[in-house]
C-alpha positions as CSV (number, residue, x, y, z in Angstrom):
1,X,107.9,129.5,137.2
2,X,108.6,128.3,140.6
3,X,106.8,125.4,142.2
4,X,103.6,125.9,143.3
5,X,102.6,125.9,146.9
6,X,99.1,124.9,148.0
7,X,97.3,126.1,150.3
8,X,97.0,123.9,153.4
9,X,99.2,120.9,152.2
10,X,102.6,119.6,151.3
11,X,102.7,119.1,147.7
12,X,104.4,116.4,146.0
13,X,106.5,117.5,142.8
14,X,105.2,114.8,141.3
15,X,101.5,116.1,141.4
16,X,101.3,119.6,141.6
17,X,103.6,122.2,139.2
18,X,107.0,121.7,139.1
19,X,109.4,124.3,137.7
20,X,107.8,124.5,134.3
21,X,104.9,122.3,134.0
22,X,101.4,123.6,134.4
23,X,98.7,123.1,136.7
24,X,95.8,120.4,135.5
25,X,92.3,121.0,136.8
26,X,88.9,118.8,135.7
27,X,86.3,121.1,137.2
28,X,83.6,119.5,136.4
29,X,82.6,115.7,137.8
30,X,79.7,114.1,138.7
31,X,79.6,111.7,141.5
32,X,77.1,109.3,144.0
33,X,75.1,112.8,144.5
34,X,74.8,113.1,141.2
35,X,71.2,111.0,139.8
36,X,73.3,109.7,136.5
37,X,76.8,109.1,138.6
38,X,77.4,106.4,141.3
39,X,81.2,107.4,141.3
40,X,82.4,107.6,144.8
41,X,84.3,111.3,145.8
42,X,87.2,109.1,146.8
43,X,87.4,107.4,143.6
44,X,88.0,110.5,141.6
45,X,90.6,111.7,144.6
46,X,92.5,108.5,143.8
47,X,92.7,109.0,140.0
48,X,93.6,112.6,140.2
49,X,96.5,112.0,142.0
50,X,97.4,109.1,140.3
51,X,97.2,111.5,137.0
52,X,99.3,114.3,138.3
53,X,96.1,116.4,138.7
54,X,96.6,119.8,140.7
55,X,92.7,120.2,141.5
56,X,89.7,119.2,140.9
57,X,85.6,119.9,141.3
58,X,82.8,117.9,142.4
59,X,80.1,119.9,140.3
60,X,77.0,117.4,140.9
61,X,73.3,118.3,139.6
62,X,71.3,120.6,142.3
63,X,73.4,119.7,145.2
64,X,76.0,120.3,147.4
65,X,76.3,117.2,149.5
66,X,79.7,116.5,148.1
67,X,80.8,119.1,150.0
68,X,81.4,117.6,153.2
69,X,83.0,114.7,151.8
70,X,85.6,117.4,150.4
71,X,86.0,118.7,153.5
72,X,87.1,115.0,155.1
73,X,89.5,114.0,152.3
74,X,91.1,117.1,151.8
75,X,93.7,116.5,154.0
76,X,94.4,113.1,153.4
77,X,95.6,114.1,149.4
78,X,97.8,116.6,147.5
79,X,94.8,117.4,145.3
80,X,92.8,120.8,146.2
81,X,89.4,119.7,146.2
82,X,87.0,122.5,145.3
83,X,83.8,122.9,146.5
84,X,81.1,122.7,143.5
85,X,77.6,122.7,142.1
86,X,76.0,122.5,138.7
87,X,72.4,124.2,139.1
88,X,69.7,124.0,136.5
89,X,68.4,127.2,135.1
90,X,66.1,128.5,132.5
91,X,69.3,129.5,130.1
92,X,71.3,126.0,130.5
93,X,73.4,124.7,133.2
94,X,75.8,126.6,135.4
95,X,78.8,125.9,137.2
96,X,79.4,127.2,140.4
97,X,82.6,127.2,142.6
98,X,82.4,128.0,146.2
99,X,81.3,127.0,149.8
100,X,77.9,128.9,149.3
101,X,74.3,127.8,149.4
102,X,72.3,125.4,147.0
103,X,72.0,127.6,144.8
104,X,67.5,128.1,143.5
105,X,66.7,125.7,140.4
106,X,64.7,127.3,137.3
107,X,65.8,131.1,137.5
108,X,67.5,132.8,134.5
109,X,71.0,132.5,135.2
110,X,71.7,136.1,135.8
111,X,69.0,135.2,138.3
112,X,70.5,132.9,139.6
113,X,74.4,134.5,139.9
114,X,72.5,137.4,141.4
115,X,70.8,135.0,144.5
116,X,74.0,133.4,145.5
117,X,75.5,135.0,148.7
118,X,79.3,135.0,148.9
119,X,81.8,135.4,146.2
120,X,81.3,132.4,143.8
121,X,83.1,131.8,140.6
122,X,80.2,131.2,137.9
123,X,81.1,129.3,134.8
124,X,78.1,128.1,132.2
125,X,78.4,124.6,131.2
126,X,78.3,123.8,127.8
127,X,76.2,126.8,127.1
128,X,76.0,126.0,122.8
129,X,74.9,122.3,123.4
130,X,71.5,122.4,122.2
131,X,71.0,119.1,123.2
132,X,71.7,120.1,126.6
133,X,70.1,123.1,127.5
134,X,72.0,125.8,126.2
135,X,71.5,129.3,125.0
136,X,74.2,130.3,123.0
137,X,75.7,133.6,123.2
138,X,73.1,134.8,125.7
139,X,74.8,133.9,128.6
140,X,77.3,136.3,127.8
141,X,75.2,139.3,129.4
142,X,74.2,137.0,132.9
143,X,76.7,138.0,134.7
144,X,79.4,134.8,134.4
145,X,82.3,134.3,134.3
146,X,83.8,132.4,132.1
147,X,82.6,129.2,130.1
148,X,83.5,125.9,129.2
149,X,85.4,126.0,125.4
150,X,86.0,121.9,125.9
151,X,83.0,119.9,127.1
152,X,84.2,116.5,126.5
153,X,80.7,115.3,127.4
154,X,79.5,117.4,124.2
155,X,77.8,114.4,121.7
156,X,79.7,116.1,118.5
157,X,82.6,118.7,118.3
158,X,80.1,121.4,116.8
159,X,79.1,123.0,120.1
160,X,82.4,123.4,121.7
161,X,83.8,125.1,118.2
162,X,80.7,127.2,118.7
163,X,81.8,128.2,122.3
164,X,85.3,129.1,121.0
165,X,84.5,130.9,118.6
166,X,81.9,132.8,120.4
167,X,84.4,133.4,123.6
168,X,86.8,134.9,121.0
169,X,84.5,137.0,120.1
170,X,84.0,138.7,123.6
171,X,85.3,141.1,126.0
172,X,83.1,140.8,129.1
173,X,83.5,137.1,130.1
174,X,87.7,136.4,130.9
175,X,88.2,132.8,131.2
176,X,87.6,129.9,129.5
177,X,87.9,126.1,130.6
178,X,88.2,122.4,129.5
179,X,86.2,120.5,131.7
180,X,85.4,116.3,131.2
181,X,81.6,116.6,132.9
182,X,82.7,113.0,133.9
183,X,79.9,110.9,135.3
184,X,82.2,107.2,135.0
185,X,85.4,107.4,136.3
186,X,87.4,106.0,133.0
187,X,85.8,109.8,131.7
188,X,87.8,111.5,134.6
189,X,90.8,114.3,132.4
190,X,89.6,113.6,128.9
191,X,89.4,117.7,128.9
192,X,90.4,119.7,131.4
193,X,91.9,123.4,131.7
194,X,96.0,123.9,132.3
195,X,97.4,126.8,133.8
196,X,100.3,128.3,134.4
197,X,99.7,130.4,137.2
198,X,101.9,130.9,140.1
199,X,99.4,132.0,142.1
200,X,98.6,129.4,145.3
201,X,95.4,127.5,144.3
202,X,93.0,128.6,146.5
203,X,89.5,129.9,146.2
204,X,90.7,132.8,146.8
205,X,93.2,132.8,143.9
206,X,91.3,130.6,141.9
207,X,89.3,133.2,139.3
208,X,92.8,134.7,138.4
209,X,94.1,131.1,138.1
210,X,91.5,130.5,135.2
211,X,91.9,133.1,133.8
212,X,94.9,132.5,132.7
213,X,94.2,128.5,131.5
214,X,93.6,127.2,128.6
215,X,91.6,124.0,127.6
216,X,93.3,120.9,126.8
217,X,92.3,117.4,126.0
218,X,89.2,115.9,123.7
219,X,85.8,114.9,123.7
220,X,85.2,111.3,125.1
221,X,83.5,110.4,121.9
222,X,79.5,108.8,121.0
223,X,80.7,105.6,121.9
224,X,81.5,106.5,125.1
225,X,78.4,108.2,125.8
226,X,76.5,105.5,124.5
227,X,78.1,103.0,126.6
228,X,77.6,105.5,129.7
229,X,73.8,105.4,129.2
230,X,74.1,102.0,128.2
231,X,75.2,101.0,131.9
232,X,73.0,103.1,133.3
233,X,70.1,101.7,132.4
234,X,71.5,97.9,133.0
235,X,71.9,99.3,136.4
């Protein structure tokens, strides 16, 4: 494998793929846009390169306002910063990757894939957390694609052994990630996806990139999550 090159920087080999070691990307954090987050964009910048992250994703609820922020720090880091959302629908939460739109709130998520102009990459969120919205192997036929295998947001381990085993199950829907749905920034690459691609991480690479990733990394734990909302409501 030789060393990756990235698209508009100069990559450390410290940071982003030497011979032989994989790409990391967390693809799905929650920031100050987010309502349950008060991370600040920069703060997660600082950590993923600190952790030898090749990219990450700003994926906050309903909204794109992250997006300029990407736009300002991306050339002051190694890290590719990838333009995100996480939009609500009526089958669970969805992951969308891509300067494009807000995407509508409340559609089906075939719905929803189907009203975003552009070219986005469409990933459902912890789609058999029944706690959090999800409708099982359903979102298999919206039009995705790929989902997350590793939530490590997830309360218990059940849903994510449900995803996996589901997704192995399949031939429609091609790739399947570990995100950490951080919303604290100690959360930041408990899961995340590794690839080892030697494609150049763009957007325009980026679907072939996951596609050939794997999930890595664990679930934060109850303890965590019940010291997240803990905080949040000392706040």
């Amino acid at each position: 494998m030789s060393n990756l090159e990235v698209e508009g920087s100069n990559p450390s080999p410290d940071t982003f793929s030497p011979k032989g070691v994989p790409m990391k990307l967390d693809l799905h954090l929650h920031s100050e846009f987010s309502w349950d987050s008060k991370v600040k964009i920069k703060e997660y910048v600082n950590q993923a390169q600190n952790l030898g992250f090749s990219a990450i994703s700003i994926t906050d609820h309903n909204s794109i306002e992250s997006h300029s922020a990407l736009d300002s720090l991306q050339d002051k880091t190694d890290v590719i910063l990838l333009p995100g959302q996480e939009v609500s629908t009526s089958d669970g939460h969805l992951l969308v990757y891509g300067f494009v739109d807000l995407a509508p709130q409340g559609l089906s998520m075939k719905e929803t894939i189907n009203s975003i102009k552009g070219d986005p990459i469409c990933i459902a969120a912890h789609p058999f957390d029944p706690f959090r919205g999800g409708s099982f192997s359903k979102v298999f036929q919206s039009g995705i694609d790929g989902i997350e295998l590793l939530n490590a947001s997830s309360w218990f381990h059940f849903p994510n052994y449900l995803a996996s085993r589901a997704y192995s199950k399949q031939s429609t829907v091609e790739i399947g990630l570990g995100n950490s749905d951080s919303h604290n920034l100690m959360e930041f690459g408990s899961a995340y996806s590794v690839s080892e691609s030697q494609l150049t991480l763009n957007m325009e690479n980026l679907k072939e990139i996951l596609t050939r990733s794997l999930p890595a990394g664990s679930r934060i734990g109850w303890r965590r999550k019940i010291s997240r909302f803990a905080k949040r409501k000392l706040s």
